[in-house]
C-alpha positions as CSV (number, residue, x, y, z in Angstrom):
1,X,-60.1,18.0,7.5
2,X,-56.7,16.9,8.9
3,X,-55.5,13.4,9.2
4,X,-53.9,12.1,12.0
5,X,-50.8,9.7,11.5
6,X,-51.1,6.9,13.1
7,X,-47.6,4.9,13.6
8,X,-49.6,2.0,12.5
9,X,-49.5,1.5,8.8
10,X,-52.3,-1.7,9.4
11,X,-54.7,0.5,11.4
12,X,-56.5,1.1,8.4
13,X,-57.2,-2.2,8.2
14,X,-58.3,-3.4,11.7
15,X,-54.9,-5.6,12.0
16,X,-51.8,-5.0,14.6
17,X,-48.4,-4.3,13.7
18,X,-47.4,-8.5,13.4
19,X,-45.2,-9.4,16.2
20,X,-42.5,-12.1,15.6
21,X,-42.3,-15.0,17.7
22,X,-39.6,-15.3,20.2
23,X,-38.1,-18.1,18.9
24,X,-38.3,-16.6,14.9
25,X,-36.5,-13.9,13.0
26,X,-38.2,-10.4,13.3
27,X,-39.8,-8.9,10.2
28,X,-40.6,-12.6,8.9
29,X,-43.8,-12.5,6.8
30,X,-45.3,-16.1,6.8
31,X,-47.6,-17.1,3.8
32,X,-50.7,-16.9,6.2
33,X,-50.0,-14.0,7.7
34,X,-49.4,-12.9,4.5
35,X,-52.6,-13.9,2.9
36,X,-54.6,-12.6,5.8
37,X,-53.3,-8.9,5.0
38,X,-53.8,-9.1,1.5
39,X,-57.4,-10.2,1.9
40,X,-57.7,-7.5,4.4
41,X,-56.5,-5.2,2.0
42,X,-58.7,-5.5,-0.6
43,X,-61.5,-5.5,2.0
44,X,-60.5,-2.4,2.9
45,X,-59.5,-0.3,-0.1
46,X,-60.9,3.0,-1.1
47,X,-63.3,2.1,-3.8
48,X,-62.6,5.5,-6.0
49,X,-59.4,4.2,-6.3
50,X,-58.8,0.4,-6.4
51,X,-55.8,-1.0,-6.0
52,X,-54.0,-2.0,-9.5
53,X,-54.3,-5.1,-10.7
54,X,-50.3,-5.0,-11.6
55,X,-49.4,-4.0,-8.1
56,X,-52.0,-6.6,-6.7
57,X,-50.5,-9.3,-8.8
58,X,-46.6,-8.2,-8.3
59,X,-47.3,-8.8,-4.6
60,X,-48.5,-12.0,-5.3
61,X,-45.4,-12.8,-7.5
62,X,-42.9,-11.3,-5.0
63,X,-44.5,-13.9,-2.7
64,X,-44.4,-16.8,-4.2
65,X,-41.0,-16.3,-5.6
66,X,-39.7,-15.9,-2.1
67,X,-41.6,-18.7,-1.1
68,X,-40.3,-21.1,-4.0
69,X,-37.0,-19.8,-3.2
70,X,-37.0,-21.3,0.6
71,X,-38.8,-24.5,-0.9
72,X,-36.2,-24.9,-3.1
73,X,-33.7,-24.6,-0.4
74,X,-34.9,-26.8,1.7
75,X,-35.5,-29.3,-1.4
76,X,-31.5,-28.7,-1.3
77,X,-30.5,-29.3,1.9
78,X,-32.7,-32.6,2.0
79,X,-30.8,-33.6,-1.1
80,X,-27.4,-32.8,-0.4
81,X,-28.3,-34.8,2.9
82,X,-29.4,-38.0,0.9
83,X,-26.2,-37.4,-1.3
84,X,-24.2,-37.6,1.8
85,X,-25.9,-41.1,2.9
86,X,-24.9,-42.6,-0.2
87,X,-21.4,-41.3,-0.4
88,X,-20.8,-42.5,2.9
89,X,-22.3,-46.2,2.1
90,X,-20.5,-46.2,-1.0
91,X,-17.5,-45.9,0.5
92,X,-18.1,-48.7,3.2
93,X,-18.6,-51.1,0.5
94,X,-14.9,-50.0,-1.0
95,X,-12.9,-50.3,1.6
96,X,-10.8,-53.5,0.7
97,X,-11.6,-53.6,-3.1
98,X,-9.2,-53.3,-6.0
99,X,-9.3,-50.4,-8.3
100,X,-7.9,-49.6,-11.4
101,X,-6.9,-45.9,-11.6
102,X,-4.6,-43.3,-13.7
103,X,-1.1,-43.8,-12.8
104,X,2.5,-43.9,-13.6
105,X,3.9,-45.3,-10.7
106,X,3.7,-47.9,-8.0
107,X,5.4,-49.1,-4.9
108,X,6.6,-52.5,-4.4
109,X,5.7,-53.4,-0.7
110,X,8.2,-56.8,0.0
111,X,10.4,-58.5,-2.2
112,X,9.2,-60.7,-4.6
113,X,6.1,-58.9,-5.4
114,X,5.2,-57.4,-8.4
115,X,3.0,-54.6,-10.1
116,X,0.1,-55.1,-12.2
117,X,-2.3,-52.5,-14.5
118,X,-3.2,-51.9,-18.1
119,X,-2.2,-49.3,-20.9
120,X,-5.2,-47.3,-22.0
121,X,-4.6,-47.5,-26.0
122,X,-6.5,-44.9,-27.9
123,X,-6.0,-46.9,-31.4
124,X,-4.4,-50.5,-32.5
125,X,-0.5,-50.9,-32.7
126,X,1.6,-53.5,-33.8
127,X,3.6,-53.4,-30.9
128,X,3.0,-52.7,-26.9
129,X,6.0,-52.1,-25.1
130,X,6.5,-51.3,-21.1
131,X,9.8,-50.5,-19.7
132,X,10.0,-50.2,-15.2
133,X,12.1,-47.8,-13.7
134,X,13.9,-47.7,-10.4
135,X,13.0,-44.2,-8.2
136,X,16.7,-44.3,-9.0
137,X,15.1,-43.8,-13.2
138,X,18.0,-47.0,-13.8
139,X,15.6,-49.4,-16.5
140,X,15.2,-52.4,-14.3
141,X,12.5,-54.0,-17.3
142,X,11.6,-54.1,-20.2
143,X,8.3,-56.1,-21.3
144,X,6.9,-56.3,-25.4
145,X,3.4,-56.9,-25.1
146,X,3.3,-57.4,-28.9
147,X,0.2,-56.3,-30.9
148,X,-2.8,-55.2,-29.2
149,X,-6.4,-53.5,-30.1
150,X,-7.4,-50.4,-29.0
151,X,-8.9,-50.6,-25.4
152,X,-7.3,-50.8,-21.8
153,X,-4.7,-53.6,-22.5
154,X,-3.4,-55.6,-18.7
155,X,0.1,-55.7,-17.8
156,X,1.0,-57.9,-15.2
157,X,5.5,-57.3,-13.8
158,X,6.3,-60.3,-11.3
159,X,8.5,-58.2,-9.8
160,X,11.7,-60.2,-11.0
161,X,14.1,-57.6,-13.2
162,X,15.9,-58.2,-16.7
163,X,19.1,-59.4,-14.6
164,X,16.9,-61.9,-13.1
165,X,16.4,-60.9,-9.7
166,X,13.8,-59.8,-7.4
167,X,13.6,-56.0,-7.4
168,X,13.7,-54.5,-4.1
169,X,10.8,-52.7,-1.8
170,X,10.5,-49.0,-3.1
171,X,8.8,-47.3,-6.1
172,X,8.6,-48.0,-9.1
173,X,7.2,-45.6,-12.6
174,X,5.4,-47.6,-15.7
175,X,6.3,-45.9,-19.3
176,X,4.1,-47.7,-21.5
177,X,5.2,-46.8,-26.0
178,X,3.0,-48.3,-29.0
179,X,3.9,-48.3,-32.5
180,X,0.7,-46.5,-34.1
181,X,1.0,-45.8,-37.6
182,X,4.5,-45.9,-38.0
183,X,5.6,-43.5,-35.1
184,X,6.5,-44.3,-31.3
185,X,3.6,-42.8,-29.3
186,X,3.9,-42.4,-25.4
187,X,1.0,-44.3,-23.8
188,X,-1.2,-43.5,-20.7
189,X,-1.5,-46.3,-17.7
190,X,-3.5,-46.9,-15.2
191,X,-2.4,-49.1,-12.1
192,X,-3.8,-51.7,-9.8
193,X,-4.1,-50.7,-6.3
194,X,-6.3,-51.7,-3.2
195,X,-8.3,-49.1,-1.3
196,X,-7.7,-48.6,2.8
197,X,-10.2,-46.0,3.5
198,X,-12.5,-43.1,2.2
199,X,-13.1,-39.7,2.9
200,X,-16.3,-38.4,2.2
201,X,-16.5,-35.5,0.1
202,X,-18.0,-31.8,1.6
203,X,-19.1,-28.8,-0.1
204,X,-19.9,-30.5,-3.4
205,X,-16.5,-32.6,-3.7
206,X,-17.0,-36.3,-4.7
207,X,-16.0,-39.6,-2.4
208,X,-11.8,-39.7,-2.2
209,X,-9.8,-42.6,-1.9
210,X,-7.3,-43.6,0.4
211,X,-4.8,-46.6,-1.4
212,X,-2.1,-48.1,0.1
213,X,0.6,-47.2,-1.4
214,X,-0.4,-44.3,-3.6
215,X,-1.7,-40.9,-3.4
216,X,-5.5,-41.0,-3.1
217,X,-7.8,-40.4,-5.8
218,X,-11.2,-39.3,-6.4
219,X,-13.3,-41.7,-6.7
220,X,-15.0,-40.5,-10.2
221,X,-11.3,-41.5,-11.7
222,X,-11.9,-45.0,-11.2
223,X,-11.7,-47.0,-14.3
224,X,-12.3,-50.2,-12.3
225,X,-13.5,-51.5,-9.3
226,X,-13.0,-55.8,-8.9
């Protein structure tokens, strides 16, 4: 006996071909509609030769996979959302604050002023010593800091150079030396500076600040925040 092909490959089971809604993507398979042809399915198998339980259950898998897969995604987006909120309240509530921040340099804004930060010492020394250059690199001061512990170690310059006088507007670099064991070693600083803005991160980038004065920063450099 012949069998006639029908274009439908539900027919067998009493369903229409699914139809996508207008306002959907075609060929989307929903979990109910998805549920409803499985069930169908199994109503309607040839008993002589049962569907396998392997291929039953790797439908089921495939499924649930692609479902957890959108859940997951929209888990995401709901995150990155809430991640978004809080960047953007944490960098209302710096605007204005002082930070401390990895830095070599600094600008003096009027005459008079001065620059103040801290040396990050990795170990004791018996002697901390800063020296201030010029953007000319001319050694305007030089400041011993004496013996210090290990730990981030505040500097404060007034601004008034070895000859005595005020340095003028313009910037300024920090080279901070300790005597560890002997030997000179070059020391990292970190400077004081006052944030004027933020920019809110995207793609997965963290909150940036904007100082005035300096370059901005992120905002997971900050060693200090008064």
């Amino acid at each position: 006996m012949s069998t006639v092909q029908d274009t439908n490959p539900y027919a067998s089971l009493g369903l229409a071909i699914p139809q996508a809604p207008a306002n959907t993507a075609k060929n989307k398979l929903g979990q109910e509609e998805f549920f409803k042809l499985m069930t169908a399915q199994l109503k309607n198998q040839d008993p002589t030769k049962p569907m396998d339980n392997a291929q039953f259950l790797s439908q089921i898998a495939q499924f649930s996979t692609v479902s957890g897969i959108q859940d997951l995604n929209t888990a995401f987006s709901q995150l990155a959302g809430n991640l978004s909120s809080d960047q953007a309240l944490q960098g209302a509530n710096l605007v204005g604050r002082g930070v401390l921040v990895p830095g070599s340099s600094s600008n003096i804004r009027t005459a008079g002023t001065g620059i103040s930060g801290a040396a990050d010492l990795t170990a004791s020394t018996s002697n901390l010593a800063l020296n201030i250059y010029d953007a000319g690199g001319q050694l305007v001061r030089r400041m011993d800091l004496g013996p210090q512990a290990s730990g981030l170690v505040s500097f404060g310059w007034d601004g008034v150079t070895d000859s005595g006088e005020a340095a003028a507007p313009g910037s300024y670099s920090i080279q901070a030396t300790a005597q560890i064991d002997g030997l000179t070693q070059a020391v990292d600083t970190l400077v004081d500076a006052r944030v004027e803005s933020v920019t809110l991160g995207k793609n997965g980038q963290g909150l940036s600040l904007n100082l005035i004065g300096l370059d901005p920063v992120a905002l997971s450099t900050v060693r200090q925040i008064y």
